[in-house]
PDB file of N, CA, C and O in Angstrom:
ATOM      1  N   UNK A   1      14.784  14.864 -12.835  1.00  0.00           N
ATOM      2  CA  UNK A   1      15.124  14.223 -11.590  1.00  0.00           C
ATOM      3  C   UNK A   1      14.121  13.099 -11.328  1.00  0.00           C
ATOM      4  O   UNK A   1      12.940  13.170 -11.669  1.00  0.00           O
ATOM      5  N   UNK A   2      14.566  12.257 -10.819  1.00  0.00           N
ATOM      6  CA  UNK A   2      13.440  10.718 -10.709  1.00  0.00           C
ATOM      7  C   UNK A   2      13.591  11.118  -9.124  1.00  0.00           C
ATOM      8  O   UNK A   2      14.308  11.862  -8.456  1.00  0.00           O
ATOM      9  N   UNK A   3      12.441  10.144  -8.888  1.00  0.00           N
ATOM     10  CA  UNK A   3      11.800   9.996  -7.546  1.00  0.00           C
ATOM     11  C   UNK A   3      12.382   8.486  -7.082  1.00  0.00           C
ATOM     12  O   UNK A   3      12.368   7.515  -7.839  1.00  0.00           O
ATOM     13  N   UNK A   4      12.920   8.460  -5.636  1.00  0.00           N
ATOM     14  CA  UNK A   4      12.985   7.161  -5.247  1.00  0.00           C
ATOM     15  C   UNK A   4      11.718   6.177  -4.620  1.00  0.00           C
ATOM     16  O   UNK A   4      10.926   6.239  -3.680  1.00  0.00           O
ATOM     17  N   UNK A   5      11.837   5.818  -5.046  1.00  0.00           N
ATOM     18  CA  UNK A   5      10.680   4.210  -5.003  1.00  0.00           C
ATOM     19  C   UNK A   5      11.300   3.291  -3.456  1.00  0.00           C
ATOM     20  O   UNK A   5      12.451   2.912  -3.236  1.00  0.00           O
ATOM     21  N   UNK A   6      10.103   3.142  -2.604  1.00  0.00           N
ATOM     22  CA  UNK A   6      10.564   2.336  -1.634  1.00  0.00           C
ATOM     23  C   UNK A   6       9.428   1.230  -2.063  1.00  0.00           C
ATOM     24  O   UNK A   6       8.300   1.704  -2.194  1.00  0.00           O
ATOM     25  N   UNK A   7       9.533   0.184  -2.240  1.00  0.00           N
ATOM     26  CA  UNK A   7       8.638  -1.041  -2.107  1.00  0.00           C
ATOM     27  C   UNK A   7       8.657  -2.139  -1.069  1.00  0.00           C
ATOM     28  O   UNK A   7       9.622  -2.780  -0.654  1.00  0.00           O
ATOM     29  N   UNK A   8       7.359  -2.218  -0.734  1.00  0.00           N
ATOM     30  CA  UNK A   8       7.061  -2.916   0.739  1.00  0.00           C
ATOM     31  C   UNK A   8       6.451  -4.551  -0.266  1.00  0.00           C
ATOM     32  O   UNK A   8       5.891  -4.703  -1.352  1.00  0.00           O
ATOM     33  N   UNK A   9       7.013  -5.639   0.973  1.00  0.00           N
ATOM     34  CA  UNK A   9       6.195  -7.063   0.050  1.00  0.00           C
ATOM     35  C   UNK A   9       4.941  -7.133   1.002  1.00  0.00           C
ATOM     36  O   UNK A   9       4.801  -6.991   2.217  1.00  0.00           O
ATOM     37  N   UNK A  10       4.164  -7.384   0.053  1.00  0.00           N
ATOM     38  CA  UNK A  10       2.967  -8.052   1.263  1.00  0.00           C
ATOM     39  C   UNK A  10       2.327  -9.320   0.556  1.00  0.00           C
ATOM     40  O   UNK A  10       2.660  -9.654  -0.581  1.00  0.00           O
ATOM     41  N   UNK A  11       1.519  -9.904   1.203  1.00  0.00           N
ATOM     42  CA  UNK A  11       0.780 -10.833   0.495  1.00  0.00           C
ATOM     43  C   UNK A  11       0.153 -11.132  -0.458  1.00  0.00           C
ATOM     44  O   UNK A  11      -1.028 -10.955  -0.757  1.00  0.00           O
ATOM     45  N   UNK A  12       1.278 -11.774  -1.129  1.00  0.00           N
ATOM     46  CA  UNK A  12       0.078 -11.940  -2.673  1.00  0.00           C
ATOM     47  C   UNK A  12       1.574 -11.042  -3.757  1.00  0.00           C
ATOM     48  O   UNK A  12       2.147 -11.614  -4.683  1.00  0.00           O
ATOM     49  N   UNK A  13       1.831  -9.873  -3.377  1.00  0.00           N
ATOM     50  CA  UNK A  13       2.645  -9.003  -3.952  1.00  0.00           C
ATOM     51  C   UNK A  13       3.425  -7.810  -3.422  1.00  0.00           C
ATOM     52  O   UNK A  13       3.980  -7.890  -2.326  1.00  0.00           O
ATOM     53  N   UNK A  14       3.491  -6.660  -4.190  1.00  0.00           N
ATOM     54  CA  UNK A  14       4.077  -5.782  -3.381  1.00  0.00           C
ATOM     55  C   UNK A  14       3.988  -4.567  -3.989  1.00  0.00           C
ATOM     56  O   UNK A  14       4.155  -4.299  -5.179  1.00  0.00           O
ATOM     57  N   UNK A  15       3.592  -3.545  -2.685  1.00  0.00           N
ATOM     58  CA  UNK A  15       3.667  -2.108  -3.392  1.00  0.00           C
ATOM     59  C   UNK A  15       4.445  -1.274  -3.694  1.00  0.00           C
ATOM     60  O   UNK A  15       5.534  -1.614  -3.230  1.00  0.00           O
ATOM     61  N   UNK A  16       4.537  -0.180  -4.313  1.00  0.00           N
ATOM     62  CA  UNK A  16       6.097   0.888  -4.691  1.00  0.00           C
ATOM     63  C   UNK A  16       5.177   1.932  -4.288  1.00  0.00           C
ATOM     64  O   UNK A  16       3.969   1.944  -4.528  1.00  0.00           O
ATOM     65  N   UNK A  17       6.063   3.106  -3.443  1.00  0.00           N
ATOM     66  CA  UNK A  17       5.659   4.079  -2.411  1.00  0.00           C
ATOM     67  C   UNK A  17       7.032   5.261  -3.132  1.00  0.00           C
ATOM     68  O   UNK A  17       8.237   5.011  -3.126  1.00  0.00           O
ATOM     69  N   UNK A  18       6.404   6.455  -3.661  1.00  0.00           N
ATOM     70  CA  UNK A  18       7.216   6.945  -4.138  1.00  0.00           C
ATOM     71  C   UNK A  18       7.864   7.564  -2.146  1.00  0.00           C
ATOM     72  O   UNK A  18       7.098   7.932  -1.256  1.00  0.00           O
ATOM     73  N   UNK A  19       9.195   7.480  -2.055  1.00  0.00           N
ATOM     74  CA  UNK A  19      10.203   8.153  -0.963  1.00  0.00           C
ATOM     75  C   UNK A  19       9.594   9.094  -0.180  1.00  0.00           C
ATOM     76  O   UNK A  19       9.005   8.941   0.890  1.00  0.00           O
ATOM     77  N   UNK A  20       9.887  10.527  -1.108  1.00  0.00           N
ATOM     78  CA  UNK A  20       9.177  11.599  -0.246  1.00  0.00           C
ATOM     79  C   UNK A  20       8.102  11.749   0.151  1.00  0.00           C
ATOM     80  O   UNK A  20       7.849  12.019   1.325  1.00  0.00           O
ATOM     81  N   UNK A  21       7.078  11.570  -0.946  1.00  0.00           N
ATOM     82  CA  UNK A  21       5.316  11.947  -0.310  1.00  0.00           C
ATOM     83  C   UNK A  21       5.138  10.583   0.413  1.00  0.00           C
ATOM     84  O   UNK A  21       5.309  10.894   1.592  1.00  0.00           O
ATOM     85  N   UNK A  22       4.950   9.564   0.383  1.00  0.00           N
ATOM     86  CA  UNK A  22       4.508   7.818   0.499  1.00  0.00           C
ATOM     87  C   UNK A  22       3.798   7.689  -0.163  1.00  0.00           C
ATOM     88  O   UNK A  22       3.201   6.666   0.172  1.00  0.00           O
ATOM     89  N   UNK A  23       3.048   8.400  -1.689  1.00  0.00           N
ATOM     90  CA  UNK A  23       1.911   8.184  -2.462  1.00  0.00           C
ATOM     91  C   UNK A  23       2.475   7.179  -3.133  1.00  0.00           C
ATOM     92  O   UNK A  23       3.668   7.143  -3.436  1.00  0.00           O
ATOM     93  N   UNK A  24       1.409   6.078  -3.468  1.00  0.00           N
ATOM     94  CA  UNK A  24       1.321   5.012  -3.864  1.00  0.00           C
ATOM     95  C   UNK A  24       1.695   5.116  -5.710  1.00  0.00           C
ATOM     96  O   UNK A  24       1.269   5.839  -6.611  1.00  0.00           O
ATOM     97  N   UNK A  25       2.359   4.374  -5.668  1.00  0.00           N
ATOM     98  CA  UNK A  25       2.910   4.203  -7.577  1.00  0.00           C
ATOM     99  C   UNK A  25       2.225   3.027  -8.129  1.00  0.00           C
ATOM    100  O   UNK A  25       1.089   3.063  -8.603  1.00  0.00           O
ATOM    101  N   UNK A  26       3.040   1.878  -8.037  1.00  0.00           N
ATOM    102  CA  UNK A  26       2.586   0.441  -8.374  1.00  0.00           C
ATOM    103  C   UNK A  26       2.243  -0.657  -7.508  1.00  0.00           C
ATOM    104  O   UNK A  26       2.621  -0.919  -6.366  1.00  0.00           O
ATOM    105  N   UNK A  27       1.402  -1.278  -8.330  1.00  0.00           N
ATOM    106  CA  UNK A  27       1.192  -2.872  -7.420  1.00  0.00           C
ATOM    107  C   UNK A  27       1.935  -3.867  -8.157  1.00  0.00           C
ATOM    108  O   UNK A  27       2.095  -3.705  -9.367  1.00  0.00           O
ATOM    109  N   UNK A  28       2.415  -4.893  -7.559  1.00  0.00           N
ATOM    110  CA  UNK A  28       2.909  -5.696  -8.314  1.00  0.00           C
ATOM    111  C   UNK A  28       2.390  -7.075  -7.996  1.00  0.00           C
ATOM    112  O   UNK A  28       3.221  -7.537  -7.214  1.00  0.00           O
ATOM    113  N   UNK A  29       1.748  -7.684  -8.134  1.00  0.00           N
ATOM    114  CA  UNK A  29       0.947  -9.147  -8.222  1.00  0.00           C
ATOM    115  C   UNK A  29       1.660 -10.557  -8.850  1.00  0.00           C
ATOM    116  O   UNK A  29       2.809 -10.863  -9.170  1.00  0.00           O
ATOM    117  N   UNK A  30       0.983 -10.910  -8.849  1.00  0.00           N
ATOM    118  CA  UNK A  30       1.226 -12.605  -9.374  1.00  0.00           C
ATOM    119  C   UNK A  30       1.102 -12.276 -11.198  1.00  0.00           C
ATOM    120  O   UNK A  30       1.878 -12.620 -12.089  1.00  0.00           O
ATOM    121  N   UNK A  31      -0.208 -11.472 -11.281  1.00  0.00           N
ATOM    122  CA  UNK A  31      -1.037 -11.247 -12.688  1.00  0.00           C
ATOM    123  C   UNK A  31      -0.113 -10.411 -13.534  1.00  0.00           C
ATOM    124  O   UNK A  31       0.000 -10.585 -14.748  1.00  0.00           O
ATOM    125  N   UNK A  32       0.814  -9.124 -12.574  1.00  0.00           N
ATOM    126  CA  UNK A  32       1.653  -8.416 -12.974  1.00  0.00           C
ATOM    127  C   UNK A  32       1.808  -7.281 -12.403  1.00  0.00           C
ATOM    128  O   UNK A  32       1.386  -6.978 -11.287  1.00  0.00           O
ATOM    129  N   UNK A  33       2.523  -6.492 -13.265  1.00  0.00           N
ATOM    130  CA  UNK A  33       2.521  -5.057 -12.065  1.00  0.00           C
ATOM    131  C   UNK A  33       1.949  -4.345 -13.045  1.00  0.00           C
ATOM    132  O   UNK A  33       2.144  -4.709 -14.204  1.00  0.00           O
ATOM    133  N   UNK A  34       0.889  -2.848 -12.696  1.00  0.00           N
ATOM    134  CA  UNK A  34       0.161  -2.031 -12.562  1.00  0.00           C
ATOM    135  C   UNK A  34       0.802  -0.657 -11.891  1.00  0.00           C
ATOM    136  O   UNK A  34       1.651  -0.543 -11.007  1.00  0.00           O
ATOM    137  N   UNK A  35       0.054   0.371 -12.664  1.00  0.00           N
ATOM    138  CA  UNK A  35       0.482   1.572 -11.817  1.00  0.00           C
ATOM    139  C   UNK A  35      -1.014   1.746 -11.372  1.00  0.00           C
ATOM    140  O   UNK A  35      -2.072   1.319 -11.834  1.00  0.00           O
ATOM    141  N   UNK A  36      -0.661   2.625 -10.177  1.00  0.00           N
ATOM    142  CA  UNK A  36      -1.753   2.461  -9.479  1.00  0.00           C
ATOM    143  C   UNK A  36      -3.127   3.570  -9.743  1.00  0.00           C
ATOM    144  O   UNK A  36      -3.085   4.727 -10.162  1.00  0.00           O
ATOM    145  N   UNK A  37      -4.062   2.925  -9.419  1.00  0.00           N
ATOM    146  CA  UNK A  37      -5.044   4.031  -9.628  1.00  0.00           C
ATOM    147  C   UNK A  37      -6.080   4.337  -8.604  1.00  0.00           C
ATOM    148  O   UNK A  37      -6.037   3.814  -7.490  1.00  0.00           O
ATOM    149  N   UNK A  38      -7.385   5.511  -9.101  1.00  0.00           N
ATOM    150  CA  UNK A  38      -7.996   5.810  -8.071  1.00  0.00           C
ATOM    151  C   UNK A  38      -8.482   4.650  -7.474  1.00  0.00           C
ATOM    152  O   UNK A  38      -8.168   4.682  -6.284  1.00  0.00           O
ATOM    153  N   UNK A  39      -9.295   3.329  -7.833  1.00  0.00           N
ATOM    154  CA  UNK A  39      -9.695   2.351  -7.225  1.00  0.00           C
ATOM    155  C   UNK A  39      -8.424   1.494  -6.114  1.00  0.00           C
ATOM    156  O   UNK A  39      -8.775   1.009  -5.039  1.00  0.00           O
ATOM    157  N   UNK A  40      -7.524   1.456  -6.420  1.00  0.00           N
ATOM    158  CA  UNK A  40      -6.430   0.946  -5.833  1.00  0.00           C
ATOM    159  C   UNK A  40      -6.104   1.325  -4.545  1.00  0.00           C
ATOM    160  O   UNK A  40      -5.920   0.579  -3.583  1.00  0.00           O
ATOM    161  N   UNK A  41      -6.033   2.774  -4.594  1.00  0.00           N
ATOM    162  CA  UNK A  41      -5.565   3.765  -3.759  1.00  0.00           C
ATOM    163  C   UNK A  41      -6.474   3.455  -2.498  1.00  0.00           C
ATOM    164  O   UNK A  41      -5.992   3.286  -1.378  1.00  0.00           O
ATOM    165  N   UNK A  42      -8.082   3.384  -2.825  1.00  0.00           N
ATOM    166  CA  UNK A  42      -9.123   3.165  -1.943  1.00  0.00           C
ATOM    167  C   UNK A  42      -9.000   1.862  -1.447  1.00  0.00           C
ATOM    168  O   UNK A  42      -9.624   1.467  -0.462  1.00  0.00           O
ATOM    169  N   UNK A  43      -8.231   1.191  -2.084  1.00  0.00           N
ATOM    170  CA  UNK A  43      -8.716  -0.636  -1.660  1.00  0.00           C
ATOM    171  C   UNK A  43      -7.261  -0.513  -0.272  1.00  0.00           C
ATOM    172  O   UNK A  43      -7.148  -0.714   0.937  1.00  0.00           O
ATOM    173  N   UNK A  44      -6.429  -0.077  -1.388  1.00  0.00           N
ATOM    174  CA  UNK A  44      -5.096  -0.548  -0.027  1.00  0.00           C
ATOM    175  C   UNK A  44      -5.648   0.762   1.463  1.00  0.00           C
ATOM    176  O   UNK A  44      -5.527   0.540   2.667  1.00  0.00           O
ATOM    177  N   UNK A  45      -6.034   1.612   1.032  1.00  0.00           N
ATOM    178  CA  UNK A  45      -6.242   2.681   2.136  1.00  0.00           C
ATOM    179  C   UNK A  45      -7.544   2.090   2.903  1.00  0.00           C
ATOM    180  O   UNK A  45      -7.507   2.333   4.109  1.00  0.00           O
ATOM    181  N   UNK A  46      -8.399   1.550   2.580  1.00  0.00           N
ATOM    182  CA  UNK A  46      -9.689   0.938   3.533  1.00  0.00           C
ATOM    183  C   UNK A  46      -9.043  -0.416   3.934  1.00  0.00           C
ATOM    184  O   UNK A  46      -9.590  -0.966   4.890  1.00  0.00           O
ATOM    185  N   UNK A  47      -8.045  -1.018   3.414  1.00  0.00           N
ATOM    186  CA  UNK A  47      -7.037  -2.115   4.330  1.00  0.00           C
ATOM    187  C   UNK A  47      -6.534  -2.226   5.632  1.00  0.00           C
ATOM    188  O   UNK A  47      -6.767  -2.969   6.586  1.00  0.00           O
ATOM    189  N   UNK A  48      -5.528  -0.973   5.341  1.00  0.00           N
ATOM    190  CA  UNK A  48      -4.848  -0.048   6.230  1.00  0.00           C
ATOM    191  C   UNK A  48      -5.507   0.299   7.265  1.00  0.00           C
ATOM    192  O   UNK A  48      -4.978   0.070   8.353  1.00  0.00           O
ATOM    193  N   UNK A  49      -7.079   1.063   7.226  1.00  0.00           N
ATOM    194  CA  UNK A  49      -7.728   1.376   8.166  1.00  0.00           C
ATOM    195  C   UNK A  49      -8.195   0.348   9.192  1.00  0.00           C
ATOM    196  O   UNK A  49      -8.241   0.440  10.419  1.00  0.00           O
ATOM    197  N   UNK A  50      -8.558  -0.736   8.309  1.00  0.00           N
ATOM    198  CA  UNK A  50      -8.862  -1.861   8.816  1.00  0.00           C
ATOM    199  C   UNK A  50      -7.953  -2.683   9.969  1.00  0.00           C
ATOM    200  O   UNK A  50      -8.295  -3.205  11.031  1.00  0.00           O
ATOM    201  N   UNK A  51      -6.645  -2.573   9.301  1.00  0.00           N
ATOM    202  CA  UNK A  51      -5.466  -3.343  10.297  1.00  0.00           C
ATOM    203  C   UNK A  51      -5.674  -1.878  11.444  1.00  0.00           C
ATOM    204  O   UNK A  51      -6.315  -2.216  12.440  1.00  0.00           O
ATOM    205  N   UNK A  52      -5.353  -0.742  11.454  1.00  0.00           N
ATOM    206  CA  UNK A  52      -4.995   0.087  12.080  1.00  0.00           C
ATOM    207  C   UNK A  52      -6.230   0.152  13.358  1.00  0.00           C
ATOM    208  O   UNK A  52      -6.101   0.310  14.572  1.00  0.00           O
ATOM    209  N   UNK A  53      -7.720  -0.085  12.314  1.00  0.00           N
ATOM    210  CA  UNK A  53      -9.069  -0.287  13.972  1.00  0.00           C
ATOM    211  C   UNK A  53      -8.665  -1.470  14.459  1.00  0.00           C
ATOM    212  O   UNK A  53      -9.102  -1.734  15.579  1.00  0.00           O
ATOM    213  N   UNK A  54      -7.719  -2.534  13.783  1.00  0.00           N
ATOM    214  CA  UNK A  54      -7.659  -4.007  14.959  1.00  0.00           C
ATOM    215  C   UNK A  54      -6.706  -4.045  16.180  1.00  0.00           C
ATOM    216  O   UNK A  54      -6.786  -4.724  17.203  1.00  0.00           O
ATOM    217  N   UNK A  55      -5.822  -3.174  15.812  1.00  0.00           N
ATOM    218  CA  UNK A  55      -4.671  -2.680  16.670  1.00  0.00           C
ATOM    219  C   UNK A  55      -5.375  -1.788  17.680  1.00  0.00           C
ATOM    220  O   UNK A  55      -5.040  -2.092  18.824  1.00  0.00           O
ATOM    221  N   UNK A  56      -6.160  -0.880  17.630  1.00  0.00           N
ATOM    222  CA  UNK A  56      -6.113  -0.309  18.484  1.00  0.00           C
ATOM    223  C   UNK A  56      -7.359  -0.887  19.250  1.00  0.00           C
ATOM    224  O   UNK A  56      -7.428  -0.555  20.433  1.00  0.00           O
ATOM    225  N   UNK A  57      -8.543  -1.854  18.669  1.00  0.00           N
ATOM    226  CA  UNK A  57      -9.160  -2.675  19.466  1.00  0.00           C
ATOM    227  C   UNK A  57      -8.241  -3.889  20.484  1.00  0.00           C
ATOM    228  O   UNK A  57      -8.726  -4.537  21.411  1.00  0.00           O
ATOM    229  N   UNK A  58      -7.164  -3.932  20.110  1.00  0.00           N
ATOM    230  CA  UNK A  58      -6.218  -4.817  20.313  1.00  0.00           C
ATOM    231  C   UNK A  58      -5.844  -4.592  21.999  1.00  0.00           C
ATOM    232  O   UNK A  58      -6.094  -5.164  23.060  1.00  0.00           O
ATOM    233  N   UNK A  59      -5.075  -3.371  21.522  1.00  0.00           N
ATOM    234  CA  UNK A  59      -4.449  -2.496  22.780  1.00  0.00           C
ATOM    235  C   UNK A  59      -5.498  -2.260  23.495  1.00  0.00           C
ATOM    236  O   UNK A  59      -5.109  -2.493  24.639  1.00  0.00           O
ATOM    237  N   UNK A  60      -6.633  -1.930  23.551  1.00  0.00           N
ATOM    238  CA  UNK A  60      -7.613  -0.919  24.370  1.00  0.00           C
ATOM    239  C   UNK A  60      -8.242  -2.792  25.228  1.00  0.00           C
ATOM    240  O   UNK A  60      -9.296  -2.895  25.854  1.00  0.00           O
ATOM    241  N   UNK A  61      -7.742  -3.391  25.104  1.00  0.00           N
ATOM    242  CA  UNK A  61      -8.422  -4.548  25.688  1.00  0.00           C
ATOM    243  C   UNK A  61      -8.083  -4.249  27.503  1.00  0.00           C
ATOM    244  O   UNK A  61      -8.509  -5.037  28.348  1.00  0.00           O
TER     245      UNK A  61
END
């Protein structure tokens, strides 16, 4: 049984999010696409955190 793949675009490229869990699969870049790994995982997840403290510095104004 395969897993469905949702892929989001963002800047620069775009990620593939396996359906059920949201764990991260591939990146896909300019350079190419990649499956993803432990360094990856940390870069887009300390991103994420990042947009997510600006939002809520955002709101709390």
């Amino acid at each position: 049984m395969t897993s469905q793949v949702t892929r989001t675009t963002l800047k620069g490229g775009s990620i593939a999010r396996n359906a059920q869990t949201g764990q991260f699969v591939e990146v896909c870049t300019s350079s190419g696409r990649q499956k993803v790994s432990e360094k990856t995982t940390a870069t887009i997840k300390g991103a994420s955190e990042k947009r997510t403290a600006a939002l809520k510095r955002l709101a709390n104004r």
